[in-house]
C-alpha positions in Angstrom: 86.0 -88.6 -33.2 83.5 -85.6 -33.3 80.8 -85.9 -30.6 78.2 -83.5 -29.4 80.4 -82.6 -26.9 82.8 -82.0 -29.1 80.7 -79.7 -31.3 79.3 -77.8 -28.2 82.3 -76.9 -26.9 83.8 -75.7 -30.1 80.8 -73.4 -31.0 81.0 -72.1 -27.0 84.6 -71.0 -27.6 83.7 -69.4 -30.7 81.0 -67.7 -29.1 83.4 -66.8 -26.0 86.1 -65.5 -28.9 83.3 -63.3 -30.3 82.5 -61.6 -27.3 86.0 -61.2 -26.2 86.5 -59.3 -29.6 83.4 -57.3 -30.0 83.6 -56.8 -26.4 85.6 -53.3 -26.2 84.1 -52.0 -29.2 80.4 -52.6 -27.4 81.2 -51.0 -24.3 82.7 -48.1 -25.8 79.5 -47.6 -27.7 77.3 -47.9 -24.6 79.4 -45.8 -22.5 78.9 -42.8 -25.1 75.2 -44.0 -26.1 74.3 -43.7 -22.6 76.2 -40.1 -21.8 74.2 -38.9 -25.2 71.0 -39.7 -23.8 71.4 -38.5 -20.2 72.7 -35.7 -22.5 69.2 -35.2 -24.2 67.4 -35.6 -21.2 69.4 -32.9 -19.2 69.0 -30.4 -22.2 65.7 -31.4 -23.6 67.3 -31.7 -27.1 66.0 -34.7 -29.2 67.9 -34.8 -32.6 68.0 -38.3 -33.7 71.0 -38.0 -35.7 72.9 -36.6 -31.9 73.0 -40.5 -31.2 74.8 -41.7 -34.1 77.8 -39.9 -34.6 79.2 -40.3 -31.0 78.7 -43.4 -31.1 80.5 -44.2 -34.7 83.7 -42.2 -33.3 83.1 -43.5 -29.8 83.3 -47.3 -31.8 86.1 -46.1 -34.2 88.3 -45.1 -31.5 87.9 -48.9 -29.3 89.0 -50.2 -33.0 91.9 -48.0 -33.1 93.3 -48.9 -29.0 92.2 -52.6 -29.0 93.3 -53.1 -32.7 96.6 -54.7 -31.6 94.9 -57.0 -29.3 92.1 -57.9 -31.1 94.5 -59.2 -34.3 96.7 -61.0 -31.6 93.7 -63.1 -30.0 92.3 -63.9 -33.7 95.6 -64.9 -34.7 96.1 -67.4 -31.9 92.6 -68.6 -32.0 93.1 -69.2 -35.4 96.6 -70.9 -35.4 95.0 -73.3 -32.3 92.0 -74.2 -34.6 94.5 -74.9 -37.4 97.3 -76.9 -35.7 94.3 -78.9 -34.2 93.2 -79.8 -37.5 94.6 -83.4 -37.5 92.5 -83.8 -33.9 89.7 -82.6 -35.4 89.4 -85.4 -38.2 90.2 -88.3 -35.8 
């Protein structure tokens, strides 16, 4: 039977799932966005488009080390969600 409960804890997970996947990719980009700005400070240079660019690659590159990772927790999160199905419908 679904209950509040039920439904809150579900939604946490997903939420805790999220973060645990966008987690890398968003510290890689603050790491870098934070070294370009201490960067513009230091050198009094304050091109806009300095900030981007860094921070694409810096984001591109997470993808590319935690890809492996990242698929392996979405695939077991996914296959729990699924085999729990009949639990689900109770």
């Amino acid at each position: 039977m679904v209950t509040p409960d039920f439904v809150t804890n579900f939604a946490a997970e997903g939420l805790w799932m999220y973060l645990l996947i966008a987690g890398p990719m968003l510290g890689f980009g603050l790491v870098v966005g934070v070294a370009v700005s201490i960067f513009q400070a230091v050198t009094s240079i304050q091109e806009m488009t300095l900030t981007f660019i860094p921070k694409i690659l810096a984001v591109m590159i997470s993808i590319l080390i935690f890809f492996p990772w990242m698929i392996e927790m979405m695939l077991s999160y996914t296959a729990k969600i699924i085999i729990n199905i009949p639990m689900y419908i109770k």
